[in-house]
N, CA and C atoms as a LAMMPS dump frame, in Angstrom:
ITEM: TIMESTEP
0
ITEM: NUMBER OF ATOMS
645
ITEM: BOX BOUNDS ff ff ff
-5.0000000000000000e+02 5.0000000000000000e+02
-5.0000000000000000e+02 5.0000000000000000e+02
-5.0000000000000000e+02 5.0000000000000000e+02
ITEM: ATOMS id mol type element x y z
1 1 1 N -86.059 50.799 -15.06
2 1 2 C -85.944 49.366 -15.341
3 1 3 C -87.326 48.761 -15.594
4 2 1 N -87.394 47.721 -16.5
5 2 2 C -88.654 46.737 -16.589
6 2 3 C -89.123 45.666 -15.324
7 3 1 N -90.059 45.832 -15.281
8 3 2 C -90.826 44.557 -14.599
9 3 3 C -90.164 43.098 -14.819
10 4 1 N -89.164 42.234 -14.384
11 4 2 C -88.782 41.552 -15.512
12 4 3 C -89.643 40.301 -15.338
13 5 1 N -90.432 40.085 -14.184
14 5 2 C -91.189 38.981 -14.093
15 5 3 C -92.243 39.048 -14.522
16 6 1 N -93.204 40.419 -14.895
17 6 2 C -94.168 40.603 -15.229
18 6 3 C -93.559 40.515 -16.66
19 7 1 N -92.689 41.206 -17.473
20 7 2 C -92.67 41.061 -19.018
21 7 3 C -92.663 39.454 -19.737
22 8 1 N -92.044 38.735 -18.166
23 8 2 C -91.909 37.124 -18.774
24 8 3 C -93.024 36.361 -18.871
25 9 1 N -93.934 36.73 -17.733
26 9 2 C -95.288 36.303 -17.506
27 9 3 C -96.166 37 -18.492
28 10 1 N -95.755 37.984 -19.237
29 10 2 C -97.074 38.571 -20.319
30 10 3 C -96.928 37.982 -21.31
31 11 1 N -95.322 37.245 -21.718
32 11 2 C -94.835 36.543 -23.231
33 11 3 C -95.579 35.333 -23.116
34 12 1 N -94.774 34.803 -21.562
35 12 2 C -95.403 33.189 -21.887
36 12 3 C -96.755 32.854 -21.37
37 13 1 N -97.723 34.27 -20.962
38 13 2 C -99.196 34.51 -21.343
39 13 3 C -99.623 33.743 -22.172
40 14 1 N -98.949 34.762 -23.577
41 14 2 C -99.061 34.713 -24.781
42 14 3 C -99.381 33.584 -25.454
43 15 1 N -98.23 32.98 -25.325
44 15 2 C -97.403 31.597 -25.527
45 15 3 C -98.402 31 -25.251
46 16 1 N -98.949 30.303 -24.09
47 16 2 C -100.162 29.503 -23.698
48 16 3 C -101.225 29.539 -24.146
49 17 1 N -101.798 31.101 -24.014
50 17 2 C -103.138 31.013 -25.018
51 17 3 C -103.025 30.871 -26.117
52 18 1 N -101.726 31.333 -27.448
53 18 2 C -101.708 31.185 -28.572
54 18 3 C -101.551 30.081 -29.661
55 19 1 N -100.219 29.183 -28.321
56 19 2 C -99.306 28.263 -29.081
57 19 3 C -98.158 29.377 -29.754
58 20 1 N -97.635 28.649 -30.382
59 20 2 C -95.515 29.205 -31.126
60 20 3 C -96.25 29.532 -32.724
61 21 1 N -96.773 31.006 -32.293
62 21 2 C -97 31.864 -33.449
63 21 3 C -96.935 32.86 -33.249
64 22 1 N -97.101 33.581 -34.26
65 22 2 C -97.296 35.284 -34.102
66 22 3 C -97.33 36.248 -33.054
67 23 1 N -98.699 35.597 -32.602
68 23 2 C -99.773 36.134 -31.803
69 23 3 C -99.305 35.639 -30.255
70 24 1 N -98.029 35.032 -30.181
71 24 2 C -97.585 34.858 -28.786
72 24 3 C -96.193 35.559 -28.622
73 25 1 N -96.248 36.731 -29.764
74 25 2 C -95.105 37.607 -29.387
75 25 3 C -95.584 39.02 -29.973
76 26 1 N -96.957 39.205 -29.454
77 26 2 C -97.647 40.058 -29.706
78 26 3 C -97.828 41.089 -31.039
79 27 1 N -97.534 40.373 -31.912
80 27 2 C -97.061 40.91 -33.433
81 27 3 C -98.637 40.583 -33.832
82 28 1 N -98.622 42.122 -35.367
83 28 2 C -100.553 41.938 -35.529
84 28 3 C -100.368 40.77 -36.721
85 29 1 N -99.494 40.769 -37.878
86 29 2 C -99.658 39.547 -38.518
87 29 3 C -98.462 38.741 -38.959
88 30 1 N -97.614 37.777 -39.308
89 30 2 C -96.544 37.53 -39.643
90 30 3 C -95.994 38.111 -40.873
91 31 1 N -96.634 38.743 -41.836
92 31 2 C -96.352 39.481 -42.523
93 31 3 C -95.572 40.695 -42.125
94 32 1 N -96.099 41.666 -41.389
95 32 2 C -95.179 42.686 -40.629
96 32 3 C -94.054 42.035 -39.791
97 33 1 N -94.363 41.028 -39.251
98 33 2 C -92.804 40.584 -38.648
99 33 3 C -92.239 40.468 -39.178
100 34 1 N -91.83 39.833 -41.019
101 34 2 C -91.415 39.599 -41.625
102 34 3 C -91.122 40.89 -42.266
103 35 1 N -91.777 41.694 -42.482
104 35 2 C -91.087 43.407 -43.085
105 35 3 C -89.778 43.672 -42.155
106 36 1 N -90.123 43.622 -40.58
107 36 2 C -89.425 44.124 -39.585
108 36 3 C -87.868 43.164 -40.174
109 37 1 N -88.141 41.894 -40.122
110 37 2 C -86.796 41.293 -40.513
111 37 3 C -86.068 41.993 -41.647
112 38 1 N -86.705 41.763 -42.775
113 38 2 C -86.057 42.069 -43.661
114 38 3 C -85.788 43.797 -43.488
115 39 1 N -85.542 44.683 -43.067
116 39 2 C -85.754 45.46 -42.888
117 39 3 C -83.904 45.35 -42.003
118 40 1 N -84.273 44.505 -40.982
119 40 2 C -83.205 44.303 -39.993
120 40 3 C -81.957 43.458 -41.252
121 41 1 N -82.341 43.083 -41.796
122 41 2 C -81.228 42.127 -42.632
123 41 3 C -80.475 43.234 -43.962
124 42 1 N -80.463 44.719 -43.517
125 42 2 C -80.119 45.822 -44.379
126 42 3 C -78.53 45.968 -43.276
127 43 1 N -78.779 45.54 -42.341
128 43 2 C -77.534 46.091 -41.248
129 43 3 C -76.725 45.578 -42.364
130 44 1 N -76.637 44.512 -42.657
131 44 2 C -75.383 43.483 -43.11
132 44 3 C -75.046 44.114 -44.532
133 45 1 N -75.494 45.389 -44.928
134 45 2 C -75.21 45.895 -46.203
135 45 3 C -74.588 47.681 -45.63
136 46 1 N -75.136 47.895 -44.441
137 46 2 C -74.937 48.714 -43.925
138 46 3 C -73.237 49.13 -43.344
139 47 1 N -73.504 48.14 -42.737
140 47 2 C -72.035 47.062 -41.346
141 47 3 C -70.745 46.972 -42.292
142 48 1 N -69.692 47.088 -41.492
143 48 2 C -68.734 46.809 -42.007
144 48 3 C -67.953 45.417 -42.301
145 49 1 N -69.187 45.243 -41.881
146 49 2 C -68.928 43.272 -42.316
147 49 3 C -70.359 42.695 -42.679
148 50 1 N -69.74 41.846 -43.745
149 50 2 C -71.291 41.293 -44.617
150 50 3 C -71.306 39.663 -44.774
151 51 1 N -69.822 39.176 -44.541
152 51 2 C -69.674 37.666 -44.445
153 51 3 C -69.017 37.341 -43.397
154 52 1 N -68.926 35.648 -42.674
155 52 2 C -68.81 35.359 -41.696
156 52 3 C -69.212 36.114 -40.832
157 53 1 N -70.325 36.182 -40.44
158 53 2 C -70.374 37.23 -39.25
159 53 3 C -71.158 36.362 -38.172
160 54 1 N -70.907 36.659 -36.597
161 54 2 C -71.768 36.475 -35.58
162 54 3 C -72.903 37.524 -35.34
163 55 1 N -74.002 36.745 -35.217
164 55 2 C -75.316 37.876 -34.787
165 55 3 C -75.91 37.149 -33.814
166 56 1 N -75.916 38.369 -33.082
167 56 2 C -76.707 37.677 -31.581
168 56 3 C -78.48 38.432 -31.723
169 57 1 N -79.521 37.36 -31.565
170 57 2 C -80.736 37.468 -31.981
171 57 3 C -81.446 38.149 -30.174
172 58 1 N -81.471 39.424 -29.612
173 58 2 C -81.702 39.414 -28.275
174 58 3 C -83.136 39.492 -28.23
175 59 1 N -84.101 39.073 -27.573
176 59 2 C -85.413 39.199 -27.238
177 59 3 C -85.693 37.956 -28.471
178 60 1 N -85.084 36.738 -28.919
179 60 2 C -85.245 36.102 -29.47
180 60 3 C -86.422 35.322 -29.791
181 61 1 N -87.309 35.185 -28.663
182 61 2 C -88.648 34.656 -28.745
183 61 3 C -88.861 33.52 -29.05
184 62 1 N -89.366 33.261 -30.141
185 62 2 C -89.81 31.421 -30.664
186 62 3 C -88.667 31.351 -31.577
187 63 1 N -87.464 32.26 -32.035
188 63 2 C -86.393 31.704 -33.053
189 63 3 C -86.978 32.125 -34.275
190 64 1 N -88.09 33.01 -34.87
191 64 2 C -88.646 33.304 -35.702
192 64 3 C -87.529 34.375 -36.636
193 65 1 N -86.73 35.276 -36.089
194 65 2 C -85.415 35.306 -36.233
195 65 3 C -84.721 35.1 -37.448
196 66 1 N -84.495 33.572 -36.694
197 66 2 C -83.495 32.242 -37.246
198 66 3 C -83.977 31.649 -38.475
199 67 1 N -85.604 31.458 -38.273
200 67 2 C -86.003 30.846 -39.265
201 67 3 C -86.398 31.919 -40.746
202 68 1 N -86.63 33.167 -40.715
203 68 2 C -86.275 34.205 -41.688
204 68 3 C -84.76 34.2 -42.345
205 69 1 N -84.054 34.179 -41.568
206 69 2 C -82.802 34.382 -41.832
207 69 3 C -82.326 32.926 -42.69
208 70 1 N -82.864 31.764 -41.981
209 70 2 C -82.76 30.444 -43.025
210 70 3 C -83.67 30.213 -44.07
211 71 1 N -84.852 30.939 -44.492
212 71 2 C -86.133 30.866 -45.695
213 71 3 C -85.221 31.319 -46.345
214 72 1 N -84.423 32.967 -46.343
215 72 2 C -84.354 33.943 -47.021
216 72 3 C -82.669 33.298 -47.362
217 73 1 N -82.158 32.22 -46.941
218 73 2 C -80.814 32.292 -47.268
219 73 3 C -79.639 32.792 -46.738
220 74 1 N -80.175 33.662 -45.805
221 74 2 C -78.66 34.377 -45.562
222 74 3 C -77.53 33.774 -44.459
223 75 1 N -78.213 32.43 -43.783
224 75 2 C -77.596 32.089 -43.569
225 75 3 C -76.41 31.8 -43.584
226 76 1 N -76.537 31.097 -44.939
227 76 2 C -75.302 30.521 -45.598
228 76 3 C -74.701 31.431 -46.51
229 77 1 N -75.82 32.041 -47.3
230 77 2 C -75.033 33.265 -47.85
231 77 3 C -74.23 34.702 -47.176
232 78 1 N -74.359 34.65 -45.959
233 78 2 C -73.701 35.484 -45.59
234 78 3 C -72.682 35.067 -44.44
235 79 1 N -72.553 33.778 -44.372
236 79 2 C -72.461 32.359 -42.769
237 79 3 C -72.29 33.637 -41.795
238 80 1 N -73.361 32.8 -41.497
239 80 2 C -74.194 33.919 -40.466
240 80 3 C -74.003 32.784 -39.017
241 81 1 N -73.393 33.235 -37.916
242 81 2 C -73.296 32.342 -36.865
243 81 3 C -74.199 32.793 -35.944
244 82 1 N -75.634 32.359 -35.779
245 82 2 C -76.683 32.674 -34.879
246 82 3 C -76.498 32.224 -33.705
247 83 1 N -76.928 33.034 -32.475
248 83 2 C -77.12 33.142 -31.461
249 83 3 C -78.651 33.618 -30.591
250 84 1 N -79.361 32.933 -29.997
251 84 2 C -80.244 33.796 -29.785
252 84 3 C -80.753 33.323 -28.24
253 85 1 N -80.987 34.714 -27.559
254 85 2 C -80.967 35.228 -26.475
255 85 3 C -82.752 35.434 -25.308
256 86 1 N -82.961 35.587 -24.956
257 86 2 C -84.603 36.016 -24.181
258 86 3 C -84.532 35.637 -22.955
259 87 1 N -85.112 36.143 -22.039
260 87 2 C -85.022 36.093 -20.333
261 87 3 C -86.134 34.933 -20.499
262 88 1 N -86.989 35.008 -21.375
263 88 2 C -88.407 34.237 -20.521
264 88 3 C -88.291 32.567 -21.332
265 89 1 N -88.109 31.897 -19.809
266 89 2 C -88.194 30.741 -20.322
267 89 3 C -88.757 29.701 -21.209
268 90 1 N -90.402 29.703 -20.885
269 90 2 C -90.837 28.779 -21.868
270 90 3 C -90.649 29.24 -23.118
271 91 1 N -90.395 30.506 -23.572
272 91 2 C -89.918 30.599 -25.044
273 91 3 C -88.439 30.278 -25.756
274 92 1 N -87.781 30.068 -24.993
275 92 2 C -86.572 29.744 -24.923
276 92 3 C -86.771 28.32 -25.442
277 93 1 N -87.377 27.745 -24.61
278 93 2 C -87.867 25.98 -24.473
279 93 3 C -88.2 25.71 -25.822
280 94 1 N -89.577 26.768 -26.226
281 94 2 C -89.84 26.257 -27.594
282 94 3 C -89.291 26.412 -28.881
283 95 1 N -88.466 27.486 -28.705
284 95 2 C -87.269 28.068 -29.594
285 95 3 C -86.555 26.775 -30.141
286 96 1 N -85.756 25.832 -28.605
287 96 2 C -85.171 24.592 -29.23
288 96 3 C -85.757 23.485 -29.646
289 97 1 N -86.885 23.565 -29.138
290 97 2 C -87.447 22.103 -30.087
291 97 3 C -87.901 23.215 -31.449
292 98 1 N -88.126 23.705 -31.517
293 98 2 C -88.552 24.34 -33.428
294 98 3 C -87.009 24.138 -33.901
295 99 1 N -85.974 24.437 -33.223
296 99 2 C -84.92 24.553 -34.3
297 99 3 C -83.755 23.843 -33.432
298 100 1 N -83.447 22.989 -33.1
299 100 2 C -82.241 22.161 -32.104
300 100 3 C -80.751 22.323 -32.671
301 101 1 N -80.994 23.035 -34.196
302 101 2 C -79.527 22.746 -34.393
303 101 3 C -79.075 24.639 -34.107
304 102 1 N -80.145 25.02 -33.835
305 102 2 C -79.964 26.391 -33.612
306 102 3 C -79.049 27.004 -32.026
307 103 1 N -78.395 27.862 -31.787
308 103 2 C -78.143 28.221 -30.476
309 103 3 C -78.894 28.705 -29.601
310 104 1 N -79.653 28.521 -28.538
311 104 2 C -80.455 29.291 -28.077
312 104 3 C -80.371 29.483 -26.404
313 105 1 N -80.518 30.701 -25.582
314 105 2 C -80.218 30.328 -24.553
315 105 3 C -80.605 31.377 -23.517
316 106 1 N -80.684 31.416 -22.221
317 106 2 C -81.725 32.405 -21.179
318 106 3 C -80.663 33.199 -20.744
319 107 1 N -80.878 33.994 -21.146
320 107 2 C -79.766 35.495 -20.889
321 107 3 C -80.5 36.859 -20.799
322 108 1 N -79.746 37.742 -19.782
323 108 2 C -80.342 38.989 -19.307
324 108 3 C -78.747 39.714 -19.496
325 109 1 N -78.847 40.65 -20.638
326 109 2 C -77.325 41.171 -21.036
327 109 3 C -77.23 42.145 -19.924
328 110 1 N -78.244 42.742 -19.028
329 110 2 C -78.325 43.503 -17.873
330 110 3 C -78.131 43.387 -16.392
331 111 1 N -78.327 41.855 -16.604
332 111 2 C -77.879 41.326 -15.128
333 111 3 C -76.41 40.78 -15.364
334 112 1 N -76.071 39.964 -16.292
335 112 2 C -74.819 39.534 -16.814
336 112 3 C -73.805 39.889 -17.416
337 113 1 N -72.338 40.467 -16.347
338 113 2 C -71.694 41.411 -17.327
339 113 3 C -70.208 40.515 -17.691
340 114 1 N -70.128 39.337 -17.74
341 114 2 C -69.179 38.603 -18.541
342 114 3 C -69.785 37.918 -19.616
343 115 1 N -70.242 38.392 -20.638
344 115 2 C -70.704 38.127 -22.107
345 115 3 C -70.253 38.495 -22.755
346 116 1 N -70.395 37.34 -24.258
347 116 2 C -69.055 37.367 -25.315
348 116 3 C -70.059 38.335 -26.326
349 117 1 N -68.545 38.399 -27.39
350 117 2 C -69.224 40.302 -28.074
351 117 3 C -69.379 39.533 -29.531
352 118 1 N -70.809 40.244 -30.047
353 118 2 C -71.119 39.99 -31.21
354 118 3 C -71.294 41.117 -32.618
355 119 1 N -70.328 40.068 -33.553
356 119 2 C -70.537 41.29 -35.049
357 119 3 C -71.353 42.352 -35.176
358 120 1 N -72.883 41.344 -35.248
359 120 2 C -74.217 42.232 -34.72
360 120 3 C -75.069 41.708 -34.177
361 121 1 N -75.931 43.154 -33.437
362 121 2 C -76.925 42.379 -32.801
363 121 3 C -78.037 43.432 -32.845
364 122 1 N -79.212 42.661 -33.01
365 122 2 C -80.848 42.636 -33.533
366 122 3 C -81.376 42.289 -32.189
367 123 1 N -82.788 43.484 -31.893
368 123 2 C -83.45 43.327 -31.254
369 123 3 C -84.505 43.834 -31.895
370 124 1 N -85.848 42.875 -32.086
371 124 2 C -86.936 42.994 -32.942
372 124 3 C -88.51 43.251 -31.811
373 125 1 N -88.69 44.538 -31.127
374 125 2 C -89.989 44.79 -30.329
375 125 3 C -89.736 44.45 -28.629
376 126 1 N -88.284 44.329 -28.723
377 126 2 C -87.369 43.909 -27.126
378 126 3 C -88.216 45.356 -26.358
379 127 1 N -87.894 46.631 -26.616
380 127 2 C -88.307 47.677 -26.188
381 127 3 C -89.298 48.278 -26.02
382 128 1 N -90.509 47.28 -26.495
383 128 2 C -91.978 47.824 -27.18
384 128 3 C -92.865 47.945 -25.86
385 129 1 N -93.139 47.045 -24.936
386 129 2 C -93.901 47.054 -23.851
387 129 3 C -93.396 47.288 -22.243
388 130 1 N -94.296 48.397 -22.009
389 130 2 C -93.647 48.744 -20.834
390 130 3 C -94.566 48 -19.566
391 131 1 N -93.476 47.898 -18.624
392 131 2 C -94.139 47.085 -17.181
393 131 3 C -94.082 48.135 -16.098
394 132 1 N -93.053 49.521 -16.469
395 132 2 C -93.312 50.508 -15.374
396 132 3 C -93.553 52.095 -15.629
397 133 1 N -93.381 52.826 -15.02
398 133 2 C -93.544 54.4 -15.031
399 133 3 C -92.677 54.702 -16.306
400 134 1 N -93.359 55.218 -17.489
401 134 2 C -92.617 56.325 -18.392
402 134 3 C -91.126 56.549 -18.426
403 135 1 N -90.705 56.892 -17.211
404 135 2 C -89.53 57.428 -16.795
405 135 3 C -88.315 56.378 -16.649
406 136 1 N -89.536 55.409 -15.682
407 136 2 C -88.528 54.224 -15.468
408 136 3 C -88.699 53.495 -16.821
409 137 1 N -89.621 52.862 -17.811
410 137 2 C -89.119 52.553 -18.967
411 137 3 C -88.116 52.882 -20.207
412 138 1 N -87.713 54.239 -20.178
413 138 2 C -86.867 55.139 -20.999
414 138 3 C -85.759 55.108 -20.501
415 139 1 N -85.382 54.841 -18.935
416 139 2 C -83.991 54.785 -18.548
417 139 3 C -83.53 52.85 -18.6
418 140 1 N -84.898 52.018 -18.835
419 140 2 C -84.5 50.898 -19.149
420 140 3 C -83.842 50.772 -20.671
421 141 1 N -84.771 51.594 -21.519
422 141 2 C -84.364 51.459 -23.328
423 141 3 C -82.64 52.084 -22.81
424 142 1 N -82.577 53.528 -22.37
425 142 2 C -81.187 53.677 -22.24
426 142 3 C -79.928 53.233 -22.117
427 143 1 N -80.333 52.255 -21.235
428 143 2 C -79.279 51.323 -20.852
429 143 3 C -79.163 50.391 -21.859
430 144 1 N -80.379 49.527 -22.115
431 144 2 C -80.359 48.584 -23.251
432 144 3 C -79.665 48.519 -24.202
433 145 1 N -79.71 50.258 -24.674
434 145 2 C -79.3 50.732 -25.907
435 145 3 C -77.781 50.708 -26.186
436 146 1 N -77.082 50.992 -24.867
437 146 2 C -76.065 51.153 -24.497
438 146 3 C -74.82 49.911 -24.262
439 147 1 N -76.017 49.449 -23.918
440 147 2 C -75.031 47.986 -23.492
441 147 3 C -75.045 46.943 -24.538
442 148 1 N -75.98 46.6 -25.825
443 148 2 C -76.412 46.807 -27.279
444 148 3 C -75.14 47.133 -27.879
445 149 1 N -74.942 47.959 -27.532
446 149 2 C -74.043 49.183 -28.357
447 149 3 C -72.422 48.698 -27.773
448 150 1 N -72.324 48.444 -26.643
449 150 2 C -71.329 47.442 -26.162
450 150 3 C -70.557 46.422 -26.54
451 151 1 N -71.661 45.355 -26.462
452 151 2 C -71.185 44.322 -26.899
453 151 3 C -71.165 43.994 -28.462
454 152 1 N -71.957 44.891 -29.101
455 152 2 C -71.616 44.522 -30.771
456 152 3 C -70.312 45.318 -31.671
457 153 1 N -69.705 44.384 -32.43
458 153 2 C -68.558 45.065 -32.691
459 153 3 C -69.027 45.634 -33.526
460 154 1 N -70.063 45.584 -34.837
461 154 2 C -70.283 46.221 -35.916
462 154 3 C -71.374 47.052 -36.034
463 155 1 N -72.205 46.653 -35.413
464 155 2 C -73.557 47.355 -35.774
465 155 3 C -74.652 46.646 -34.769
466 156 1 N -76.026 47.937 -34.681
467 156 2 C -76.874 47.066 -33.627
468 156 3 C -77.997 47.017 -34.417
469 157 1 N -79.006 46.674 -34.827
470 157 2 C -80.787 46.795 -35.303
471 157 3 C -81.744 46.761 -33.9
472 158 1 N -82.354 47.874 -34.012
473 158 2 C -83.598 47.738 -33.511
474 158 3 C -84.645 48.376 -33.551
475 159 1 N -85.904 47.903 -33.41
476 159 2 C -87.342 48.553 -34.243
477 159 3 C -88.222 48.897 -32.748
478 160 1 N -88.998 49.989 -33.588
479 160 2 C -89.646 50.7 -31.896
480 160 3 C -91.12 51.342 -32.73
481 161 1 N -92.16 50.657 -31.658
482 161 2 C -93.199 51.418 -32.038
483 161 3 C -93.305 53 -32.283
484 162 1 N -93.941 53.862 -32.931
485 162 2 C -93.828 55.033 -33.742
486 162 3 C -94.919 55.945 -33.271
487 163 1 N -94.86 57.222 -32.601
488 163 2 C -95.842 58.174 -32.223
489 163 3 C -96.271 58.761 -33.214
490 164 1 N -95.459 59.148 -34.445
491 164 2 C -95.613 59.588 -35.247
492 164 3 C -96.492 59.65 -36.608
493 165 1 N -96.971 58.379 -36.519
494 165 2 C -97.834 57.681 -37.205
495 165 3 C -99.223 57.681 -37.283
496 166 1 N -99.254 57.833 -35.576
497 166 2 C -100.48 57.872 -34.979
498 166 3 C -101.575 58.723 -35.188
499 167 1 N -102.857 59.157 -35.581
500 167 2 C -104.075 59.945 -35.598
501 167 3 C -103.968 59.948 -33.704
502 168 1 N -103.716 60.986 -33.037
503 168 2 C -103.673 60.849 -30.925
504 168 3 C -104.433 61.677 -31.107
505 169 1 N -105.528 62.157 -30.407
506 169 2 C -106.027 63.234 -30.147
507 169 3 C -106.013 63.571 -29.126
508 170 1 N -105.621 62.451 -27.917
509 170 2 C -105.289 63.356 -26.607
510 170 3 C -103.601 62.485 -26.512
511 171 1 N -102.478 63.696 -26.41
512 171 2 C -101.035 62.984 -26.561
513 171 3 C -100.763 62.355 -25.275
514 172 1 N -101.696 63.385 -24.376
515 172 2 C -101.326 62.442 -22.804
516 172 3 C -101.716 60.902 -22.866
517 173 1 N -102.692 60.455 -23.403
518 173 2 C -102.962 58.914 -23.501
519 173 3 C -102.689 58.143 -24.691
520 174 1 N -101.141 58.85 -25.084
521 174 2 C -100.481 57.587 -26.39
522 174 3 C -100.188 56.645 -25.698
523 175 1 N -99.492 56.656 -24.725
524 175 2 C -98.599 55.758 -24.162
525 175 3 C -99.342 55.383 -22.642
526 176 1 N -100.696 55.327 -22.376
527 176 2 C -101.283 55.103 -21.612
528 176 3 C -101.484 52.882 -20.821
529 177 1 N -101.448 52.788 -22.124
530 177 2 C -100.95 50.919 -21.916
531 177 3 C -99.968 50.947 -22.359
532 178 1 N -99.949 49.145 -22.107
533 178 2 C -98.388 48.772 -21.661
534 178 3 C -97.785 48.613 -23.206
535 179 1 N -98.055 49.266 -24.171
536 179 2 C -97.558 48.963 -25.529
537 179 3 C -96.698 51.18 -25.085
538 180 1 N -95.157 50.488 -25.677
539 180 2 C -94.33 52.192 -25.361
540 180 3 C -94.245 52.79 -27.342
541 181 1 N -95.136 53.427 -27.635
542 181 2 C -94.769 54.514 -28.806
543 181 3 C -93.645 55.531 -28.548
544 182 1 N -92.671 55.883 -29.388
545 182 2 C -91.362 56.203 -29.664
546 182 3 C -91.502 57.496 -30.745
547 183 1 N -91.053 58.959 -29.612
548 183 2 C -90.774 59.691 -30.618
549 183 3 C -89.916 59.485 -31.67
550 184 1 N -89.427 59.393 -32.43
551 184 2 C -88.281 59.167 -33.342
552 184 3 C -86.858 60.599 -32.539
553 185 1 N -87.55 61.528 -32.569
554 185 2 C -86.514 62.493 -32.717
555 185 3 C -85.672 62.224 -30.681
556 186 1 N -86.985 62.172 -30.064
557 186 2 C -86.613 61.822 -28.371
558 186 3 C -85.659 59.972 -28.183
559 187 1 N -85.688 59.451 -29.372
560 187 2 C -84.992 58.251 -29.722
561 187 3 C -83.572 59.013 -30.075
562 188 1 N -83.683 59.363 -31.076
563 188 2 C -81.974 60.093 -31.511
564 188 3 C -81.701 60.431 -30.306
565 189 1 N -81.891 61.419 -29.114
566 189 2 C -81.787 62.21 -28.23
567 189 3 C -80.887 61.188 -27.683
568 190 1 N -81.33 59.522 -27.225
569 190 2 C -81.251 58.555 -25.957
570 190 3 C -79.795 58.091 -27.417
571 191 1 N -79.723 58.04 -28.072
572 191 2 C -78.672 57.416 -29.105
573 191 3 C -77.728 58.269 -29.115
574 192 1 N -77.543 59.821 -29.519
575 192 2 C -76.502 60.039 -29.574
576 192 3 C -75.15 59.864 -28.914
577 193 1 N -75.842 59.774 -27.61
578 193 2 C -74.523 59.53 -26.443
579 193 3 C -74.051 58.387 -26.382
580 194 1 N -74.361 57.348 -26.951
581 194 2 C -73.592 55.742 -27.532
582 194 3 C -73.298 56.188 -28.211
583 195 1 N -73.322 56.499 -29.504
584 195 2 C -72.776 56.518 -31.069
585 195 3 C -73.328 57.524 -31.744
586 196 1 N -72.671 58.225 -32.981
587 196 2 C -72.734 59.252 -33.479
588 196 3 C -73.024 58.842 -35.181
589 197 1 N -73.29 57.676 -35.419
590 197 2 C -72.998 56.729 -36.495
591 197 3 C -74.214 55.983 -36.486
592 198 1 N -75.602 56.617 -37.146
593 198 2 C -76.762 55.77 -37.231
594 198 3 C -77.826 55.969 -38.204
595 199 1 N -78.14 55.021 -38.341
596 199 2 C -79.023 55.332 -39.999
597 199 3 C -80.925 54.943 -38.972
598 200 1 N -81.525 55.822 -39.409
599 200 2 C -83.284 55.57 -38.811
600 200 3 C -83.897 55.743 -40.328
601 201 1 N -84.53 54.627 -39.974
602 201 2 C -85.927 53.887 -41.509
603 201 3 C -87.148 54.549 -40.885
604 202 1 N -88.029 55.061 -41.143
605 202 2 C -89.3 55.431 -40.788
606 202 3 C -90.335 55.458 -42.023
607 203 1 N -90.021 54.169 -43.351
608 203 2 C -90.394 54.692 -44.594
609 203 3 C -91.248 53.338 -44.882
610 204 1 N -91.012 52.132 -44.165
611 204 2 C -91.418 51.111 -44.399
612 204 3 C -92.891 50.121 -43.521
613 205 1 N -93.073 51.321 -42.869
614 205 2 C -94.019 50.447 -42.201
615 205 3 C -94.548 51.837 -41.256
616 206 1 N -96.199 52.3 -41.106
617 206 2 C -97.153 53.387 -40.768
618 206 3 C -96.501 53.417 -39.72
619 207 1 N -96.297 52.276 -38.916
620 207 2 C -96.483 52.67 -37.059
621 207 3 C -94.962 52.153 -36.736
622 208 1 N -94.07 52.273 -37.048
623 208 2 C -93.162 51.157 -36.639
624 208 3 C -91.682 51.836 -37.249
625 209 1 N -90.612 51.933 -36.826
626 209 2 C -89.143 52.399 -36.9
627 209 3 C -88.272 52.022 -37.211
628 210 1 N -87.043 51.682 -37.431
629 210 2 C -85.775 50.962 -37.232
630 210 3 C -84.42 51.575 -37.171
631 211 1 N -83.823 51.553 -35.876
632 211 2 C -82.691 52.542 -36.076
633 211 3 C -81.423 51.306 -35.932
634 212 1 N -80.465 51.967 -36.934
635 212 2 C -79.106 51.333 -37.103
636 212 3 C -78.031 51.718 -36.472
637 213 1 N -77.45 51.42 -35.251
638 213 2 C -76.49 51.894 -35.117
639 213 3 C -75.156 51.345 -35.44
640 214 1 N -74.101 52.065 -36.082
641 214 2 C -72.685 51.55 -36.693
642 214 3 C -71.927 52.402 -36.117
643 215 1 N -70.936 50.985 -36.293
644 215 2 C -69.221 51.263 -35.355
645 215 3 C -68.408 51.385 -37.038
């Protein structure tokens, strides 16, 4: 399991020193966040549903999300019924004043097991930083993955830093800070046993992943 007070206290760190940008959801420029989206907005071509759909936004952050998804249109072009989710409060907070007509709200899909089920659901770097032991972070993604995999009826998105990418010269200290790099193939390993039905991107971005899972 994660640290969950320490992961809330490292966001809304962030948040304080940065202000409601980028750089307070530890992303290197908004440009790559914006690959990662669009990237995530392939489910809905993927999925067995491409209109009216509910998507629940988890590790939602500042709503950055929401507001891709409304630049790019797909809102409406696909009526897209947003939802979006994050344990740590003050981002939650600033989420609704950036966007009030948006849904937004403080949820832990791990502590809370009467939650309603969504078309799809996107988690964009939810998995990226670890607060404990190796062991205990990988049986947190597990579960995540699982319960992810749960509540969405159609399909899940989510992106994971990349070992693979990396120039390491010593492998014992990839994963030495609190940022977690992701074999790809030790990822399939933790997936197959949810679902047997998944598409992995590793083509769009040096350091960085995206695996699809479909119902």
């Amino acid at each position: 399991m994660i640290d969950k007070q320490k992961q809330i206290a490292y966001f809304e760190g962030l948040l304080a020193e940065h202000g409601p940008n980028y750089k307070a959801l530890d992303w290197n420029s908004p440009e790559s966040q914006r690959l990662r989206y669009r990237i995530f907005s392939e489910l809905f071509l993927y999925g067995r549903k491409s209109s009216g759909i509910s998507l629940l936004d988890l590790g939602c952050g500042l709503g950055d999300l929401y507001a891709f998804l409304k630049s790019e249109n797909l809102l409406q072009k696909n009526r897209i019924q947003y939802t979006g989710w994050d344990i740590a409060p003050k981002l939650v907070e600033t989420a609704v004043k950036r966007f009030p007509e948006a849904d937004f709200a403080i949820k832990d899909i791990l502590e809370e097991k009467a939650l309603p089920r969504f078309d799809y659901i996107m988690a964009s770097g939810v998995l990226t930083i670890r607060t404990t032991s190796e062991e205990e972070h990988l049986d947190f993604v597990r579960e995540m993955i699982y319960r992810m995999y749960e509540l969405a009826r159609c399909g899940v998105a989510l992106n994971f830093l990349s070992q693979g990418s990396l120039p390491v010269s010593d492998p014992g200290g990839l994963n030495s800070s609190h940022y977690y790099h992701f074999d790809p193939e030790q990822l399939l390993r933790l997936i197959r046993y949810a679902c047997n039905k998944y598409i992995l991107r590793h083509d769009y971005h040096e350091g960085d992943f995206t695996v699809f899972l479909l119902k």
